[in-house]
One Martini backbone bead per residue (centre of mass of N, CA, C, O) as a GRO file, in nm:
protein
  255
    1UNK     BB    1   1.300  -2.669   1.763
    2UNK     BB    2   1.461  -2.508   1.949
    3UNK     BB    3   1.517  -2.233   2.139
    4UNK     BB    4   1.662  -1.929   2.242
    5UNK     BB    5   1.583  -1.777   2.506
    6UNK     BB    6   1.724  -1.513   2.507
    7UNK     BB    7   1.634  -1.408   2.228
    8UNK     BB    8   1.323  -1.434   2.328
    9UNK     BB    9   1.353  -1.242   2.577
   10UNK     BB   10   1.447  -0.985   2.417
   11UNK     BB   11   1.202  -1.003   2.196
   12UNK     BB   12   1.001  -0.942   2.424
   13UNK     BB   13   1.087  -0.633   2.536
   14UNK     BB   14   1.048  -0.513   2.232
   15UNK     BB   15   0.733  -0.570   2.224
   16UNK     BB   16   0.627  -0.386   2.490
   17UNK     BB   17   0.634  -0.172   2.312
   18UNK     BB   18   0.419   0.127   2.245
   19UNK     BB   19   0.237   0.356   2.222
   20UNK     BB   20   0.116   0.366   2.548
   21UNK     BB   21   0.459   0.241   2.633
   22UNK     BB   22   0.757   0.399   2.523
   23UNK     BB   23   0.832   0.370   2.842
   24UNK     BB   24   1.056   0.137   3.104
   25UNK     BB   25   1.099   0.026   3.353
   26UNK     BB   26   1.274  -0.239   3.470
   27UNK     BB   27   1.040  -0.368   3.687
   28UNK     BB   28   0.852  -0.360   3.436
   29UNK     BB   29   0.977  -0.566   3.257
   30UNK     BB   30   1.007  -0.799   3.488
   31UNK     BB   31   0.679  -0.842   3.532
   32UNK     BB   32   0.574  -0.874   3.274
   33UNK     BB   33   0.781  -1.158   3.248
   34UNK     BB   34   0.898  -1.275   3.449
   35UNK     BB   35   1.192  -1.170   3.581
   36UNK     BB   36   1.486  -1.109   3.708
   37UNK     BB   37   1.626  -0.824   3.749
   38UNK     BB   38   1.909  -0.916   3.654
   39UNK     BB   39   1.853  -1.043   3.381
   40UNK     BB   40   1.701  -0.794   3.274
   41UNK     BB   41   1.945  -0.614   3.269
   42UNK     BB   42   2.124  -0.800   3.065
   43UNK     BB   43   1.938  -0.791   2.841
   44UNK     BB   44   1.967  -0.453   2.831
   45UNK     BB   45   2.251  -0.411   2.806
   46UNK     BB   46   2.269  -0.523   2.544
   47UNK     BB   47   2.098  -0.413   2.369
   48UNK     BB   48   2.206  -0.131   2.432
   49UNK     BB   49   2.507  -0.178   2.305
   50UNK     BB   50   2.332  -0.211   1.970
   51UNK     BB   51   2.068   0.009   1.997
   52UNK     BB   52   1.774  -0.154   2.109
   53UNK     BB   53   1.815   0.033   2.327
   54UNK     BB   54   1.748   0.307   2.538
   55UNK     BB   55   1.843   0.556   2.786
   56UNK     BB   56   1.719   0.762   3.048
   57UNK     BB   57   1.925   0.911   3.261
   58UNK     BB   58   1.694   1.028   3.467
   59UNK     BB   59   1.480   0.830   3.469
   60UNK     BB   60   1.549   0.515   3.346
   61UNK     BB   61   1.429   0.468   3.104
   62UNK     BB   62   1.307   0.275   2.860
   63UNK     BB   63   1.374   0.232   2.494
   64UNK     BB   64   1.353   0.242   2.196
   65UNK     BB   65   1.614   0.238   1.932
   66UNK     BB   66   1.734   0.332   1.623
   67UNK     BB   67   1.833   0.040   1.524
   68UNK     BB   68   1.549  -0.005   1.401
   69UNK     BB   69   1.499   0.167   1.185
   70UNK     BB   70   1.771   0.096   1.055
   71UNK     BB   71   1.615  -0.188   0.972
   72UNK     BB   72   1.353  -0.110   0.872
   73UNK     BB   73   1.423   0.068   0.637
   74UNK     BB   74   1.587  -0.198   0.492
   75UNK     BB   75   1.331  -0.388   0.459
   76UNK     BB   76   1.182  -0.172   0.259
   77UNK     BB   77   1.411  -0.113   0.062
   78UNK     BB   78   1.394  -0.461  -0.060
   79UNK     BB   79   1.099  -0.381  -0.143
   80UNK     BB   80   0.982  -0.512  -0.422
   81UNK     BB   81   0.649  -0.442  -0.587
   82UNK     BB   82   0.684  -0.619  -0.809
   83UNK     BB   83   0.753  -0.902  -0.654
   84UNK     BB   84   0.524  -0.880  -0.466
   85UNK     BB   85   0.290  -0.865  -0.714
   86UNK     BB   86   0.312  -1.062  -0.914
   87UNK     BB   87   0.143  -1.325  -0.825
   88UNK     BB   88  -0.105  -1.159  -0.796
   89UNK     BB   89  -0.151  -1.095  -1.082
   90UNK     BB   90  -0.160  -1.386  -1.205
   91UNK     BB   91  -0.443  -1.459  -1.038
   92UNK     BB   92  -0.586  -1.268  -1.173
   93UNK     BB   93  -0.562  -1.355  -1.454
   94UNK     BB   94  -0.680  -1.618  -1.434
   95UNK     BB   95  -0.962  -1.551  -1.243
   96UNK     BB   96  -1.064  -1.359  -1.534
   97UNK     BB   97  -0.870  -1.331  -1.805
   98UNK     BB   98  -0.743  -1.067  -1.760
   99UNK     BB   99  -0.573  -0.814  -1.719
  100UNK     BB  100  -0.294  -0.737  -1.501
  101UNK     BB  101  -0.217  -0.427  -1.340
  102UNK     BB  102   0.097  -0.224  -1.264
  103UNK     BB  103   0.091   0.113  -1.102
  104UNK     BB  104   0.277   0.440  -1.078
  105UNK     BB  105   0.330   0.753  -0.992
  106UNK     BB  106   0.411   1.000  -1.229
  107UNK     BB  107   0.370   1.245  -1.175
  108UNK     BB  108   0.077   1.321  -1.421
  109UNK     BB  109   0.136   0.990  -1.448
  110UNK     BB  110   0.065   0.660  -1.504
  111UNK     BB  111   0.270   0.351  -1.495
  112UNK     BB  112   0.364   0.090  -1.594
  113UNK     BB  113   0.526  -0.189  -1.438
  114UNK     BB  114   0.311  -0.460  -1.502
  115UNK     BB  115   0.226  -0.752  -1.648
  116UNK     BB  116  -0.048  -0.968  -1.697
  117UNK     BB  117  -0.204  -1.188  -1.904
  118UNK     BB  118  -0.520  -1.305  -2.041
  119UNK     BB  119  -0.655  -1.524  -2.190
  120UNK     BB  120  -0.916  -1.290  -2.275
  121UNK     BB  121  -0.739  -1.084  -2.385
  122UNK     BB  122  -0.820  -0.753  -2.573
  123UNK     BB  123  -0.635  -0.567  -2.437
  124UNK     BB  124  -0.390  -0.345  -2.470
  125UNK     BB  125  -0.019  -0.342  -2.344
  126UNK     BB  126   0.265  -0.176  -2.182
  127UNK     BB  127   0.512  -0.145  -2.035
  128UNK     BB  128   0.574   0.213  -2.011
  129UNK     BB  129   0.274   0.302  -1.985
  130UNK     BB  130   0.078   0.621  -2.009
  131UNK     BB  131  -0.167   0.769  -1.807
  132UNK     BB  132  -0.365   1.013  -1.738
  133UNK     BB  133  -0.510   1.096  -1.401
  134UNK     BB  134  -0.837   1.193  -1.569
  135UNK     BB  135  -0.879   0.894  -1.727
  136UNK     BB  136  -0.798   0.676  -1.560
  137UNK     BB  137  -0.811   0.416  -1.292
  138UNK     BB  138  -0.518   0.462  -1.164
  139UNK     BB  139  -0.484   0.756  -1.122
  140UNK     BB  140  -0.750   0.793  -0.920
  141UNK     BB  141  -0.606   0.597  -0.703
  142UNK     BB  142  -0.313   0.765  -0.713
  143UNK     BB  143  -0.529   1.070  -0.622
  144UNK     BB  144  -0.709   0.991  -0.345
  145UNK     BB  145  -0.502   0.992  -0.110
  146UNK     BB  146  -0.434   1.225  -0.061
  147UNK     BB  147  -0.378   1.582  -0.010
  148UNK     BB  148  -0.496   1.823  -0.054
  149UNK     BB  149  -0.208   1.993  -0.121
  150UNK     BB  150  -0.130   1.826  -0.344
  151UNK     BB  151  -0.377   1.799  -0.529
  152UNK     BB  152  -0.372   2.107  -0.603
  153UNK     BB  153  -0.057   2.085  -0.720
  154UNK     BB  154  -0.101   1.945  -0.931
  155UNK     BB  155  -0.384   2.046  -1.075
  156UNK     BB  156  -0.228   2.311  -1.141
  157UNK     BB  157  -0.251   2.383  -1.457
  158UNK     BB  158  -0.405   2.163  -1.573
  159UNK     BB  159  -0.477   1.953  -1.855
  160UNK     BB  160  -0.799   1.800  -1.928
  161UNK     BB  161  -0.777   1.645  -2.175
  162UNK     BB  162  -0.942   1.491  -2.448
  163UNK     BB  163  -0.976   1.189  -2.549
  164UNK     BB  164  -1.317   1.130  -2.505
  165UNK     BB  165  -1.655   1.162  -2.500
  166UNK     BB  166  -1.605   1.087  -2.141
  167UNK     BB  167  -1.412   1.255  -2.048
  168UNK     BB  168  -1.275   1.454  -1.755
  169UNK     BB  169  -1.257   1.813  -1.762
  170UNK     BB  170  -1.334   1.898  -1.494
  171UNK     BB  171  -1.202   1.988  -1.175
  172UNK     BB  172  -1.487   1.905  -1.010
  173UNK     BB  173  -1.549   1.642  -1.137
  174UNK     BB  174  -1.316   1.498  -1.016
  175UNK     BB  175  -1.311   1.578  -0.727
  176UNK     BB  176  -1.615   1.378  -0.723
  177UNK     BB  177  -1.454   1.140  -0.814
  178UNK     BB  178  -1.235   1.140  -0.552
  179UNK     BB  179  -1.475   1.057  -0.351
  180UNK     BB  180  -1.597   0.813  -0.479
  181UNK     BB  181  -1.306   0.670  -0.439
  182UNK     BB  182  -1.296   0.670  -0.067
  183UNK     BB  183  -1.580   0.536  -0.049
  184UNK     BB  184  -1.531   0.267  -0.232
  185UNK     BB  185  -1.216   0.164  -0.288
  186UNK     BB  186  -1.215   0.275  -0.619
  187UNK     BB  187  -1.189   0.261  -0.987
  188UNK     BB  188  -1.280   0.425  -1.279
  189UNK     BB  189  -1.280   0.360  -1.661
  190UNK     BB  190  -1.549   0.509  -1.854
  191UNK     BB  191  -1.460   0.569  -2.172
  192UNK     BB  192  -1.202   0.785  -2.120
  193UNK     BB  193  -0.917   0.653  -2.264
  194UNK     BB  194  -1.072   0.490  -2.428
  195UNK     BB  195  -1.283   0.348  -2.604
  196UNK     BB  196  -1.438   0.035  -2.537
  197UNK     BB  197  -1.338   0.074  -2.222
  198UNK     BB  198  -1.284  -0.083  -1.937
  199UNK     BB  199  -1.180   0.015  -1.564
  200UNK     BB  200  -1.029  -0.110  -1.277
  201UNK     BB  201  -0.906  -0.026  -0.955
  202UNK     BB  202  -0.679  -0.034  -0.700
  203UNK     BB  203  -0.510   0.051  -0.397
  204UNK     BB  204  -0.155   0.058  -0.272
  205UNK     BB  205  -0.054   0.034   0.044
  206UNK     BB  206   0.165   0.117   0.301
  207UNK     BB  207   0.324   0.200   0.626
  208UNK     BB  208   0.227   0.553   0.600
  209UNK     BB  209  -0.055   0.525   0.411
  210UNK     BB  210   0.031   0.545   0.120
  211UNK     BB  211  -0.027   0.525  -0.243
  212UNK     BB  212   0.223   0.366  -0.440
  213UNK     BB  213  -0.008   0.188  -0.607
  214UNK     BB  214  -0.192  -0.001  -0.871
  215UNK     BB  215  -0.454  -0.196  -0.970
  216UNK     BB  216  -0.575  -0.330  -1.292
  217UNK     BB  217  -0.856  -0.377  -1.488
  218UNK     BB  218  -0.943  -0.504  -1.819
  219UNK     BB  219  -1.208  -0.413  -2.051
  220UNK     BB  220  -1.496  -0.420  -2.203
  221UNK     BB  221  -1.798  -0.263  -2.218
  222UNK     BB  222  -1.937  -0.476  -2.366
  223UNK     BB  223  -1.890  -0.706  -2.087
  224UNK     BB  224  -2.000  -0.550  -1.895
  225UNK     BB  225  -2.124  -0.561  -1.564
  226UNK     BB  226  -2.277  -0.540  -1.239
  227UNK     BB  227  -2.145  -0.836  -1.144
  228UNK     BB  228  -1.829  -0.771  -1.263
  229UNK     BB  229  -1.791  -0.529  -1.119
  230UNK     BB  230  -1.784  -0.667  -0.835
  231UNK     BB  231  -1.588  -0.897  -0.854
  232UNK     BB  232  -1.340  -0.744  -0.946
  233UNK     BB  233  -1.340  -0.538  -0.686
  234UNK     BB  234  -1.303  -0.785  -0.503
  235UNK     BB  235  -1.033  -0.898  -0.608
  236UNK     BB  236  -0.885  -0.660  -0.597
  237UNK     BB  237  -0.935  -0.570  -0.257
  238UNK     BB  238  -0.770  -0.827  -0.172
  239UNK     BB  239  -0.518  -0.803  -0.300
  240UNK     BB  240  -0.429  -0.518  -0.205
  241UNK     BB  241  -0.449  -0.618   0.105
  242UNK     BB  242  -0.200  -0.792   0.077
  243UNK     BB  243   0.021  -0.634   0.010
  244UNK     BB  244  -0.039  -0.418   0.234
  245UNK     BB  245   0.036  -0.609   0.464
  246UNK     BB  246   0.319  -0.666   0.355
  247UNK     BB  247   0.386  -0.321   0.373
  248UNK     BB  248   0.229  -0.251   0.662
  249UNK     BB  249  -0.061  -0.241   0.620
  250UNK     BB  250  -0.418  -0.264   0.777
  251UNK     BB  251  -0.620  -0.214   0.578
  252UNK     BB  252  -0.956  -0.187   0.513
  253UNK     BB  253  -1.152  -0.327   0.222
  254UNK     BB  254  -1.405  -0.256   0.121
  255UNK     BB  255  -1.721  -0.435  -0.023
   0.00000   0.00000   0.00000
């Protein structure tokens, strides 16, 4: 199927802009693409019509304008993260055989917000569960990548209350806990909040590189060993990867 030039050359213009160039002459517009001033201004005169490109008076030179934000802020305002990470939560529970949740952060507790179960599934969860953010791996992925200040004003009166007689209850030993996930860009729930169970966790970041979410595997203490627990890691990893490369974030996740 044949381009429309026109339509091609104008977004070959939009696409010139970058943090390098934020602001371009015409000549230089003209010369980057090969084409001849009249066009370029042709094509410049368009854009700026419709708002996707304006003009300082003085210098004359060519900027994005606002019209580009009000369109992508439109795009990310349309992405359900539910609907994002369906297919990939089905696939992780394929490939694990395990439960596979999506989780997000809402005040000082981690909500389920979708699952799929896995055929070995033996760990009990629903839609709507809430997880303290001290005991959880999912709580610990979607509050270390936070700001000092806003983790400060979080934990501030926070209560570290015992779920289990692994729990971490001191306010210091958690914050060395969001260091060791920052390192690893991973985290655990070894049987912190439920007796008996493992859980590991990974963040999904957006576009303006926030964790909006997490997903977290859960198994039995009794079955996990060092070779699952890295297989699992990578496989969340992966998944939370391709997620966020979806919401605009290019973040690597190491293995």
């Amino acid at each position: 199927m044949p381009i429309i030039q026109s339509v091609d050359r104008a977004l070959k213009i939009l696409n010139l802009f970058n943090d390098q160039q934020s602001q371009l002459k015409i000549t230089e517009i003209s010369t980057k693409l090969d084409l001849n001033k009249s066009t370029t201004h042709s094509l410049l005169k368009t854009l700026k019509q419709h708002n996707y490109i304006k003009q300082d008076l003085d210098s004359g030179k060519y900027s994005l304008g606002l019209k580009l934000l009000e369109r992508g802020q439109f795009v990310l305002n349309s992405m359900d993260i539910r609907e994002i990470a369906r297919k990939h939560l089905i696939d992780l529970s394929v490939v694990t055989g395990q439960t596979a949740h999506l989780v997000i952060l809402e005040g000082v507790y981690g909500v389920y917000i979708d699952k799929v179960e896995g055929a070995s599934a033996i760990v009990y969860s629903r839609i709507g569960k809430r997880v303290p953010i001290h005991s959880s791996a999912v709580g610990k992925s979607l509050i270390a990548y936070k700001g000092e200040e806003e983790i400060a004003n979080l934990l501030e009166n926070y209560d570290f209350f015992k779920q289990t007689d692994h729990t971490i209850v001191e306010k210091q030993v958690y914050l060395r806990e969001l260091e060791n996930v920052r390192q690893s860009g991973y985290s655990i729930d070894n049987e912190e909040n439920e007796p008996g169970i493992f859980c590991i966790a990974v963040p999904i970041f957006d576009h303006t590189n926030q964790a909006i979410a997490a997903i977290s595997i859960s198994t039995t203490k009794q079955t996990i060993t060092t070779e699952l627990e890295k297989e699992i890691v990578n496989k969340l990893k992966q998944t939370c990867s391709e997620i966020s490369d979806t919401l605009g974030n290019k973040r690597i996740y190491l293995s």
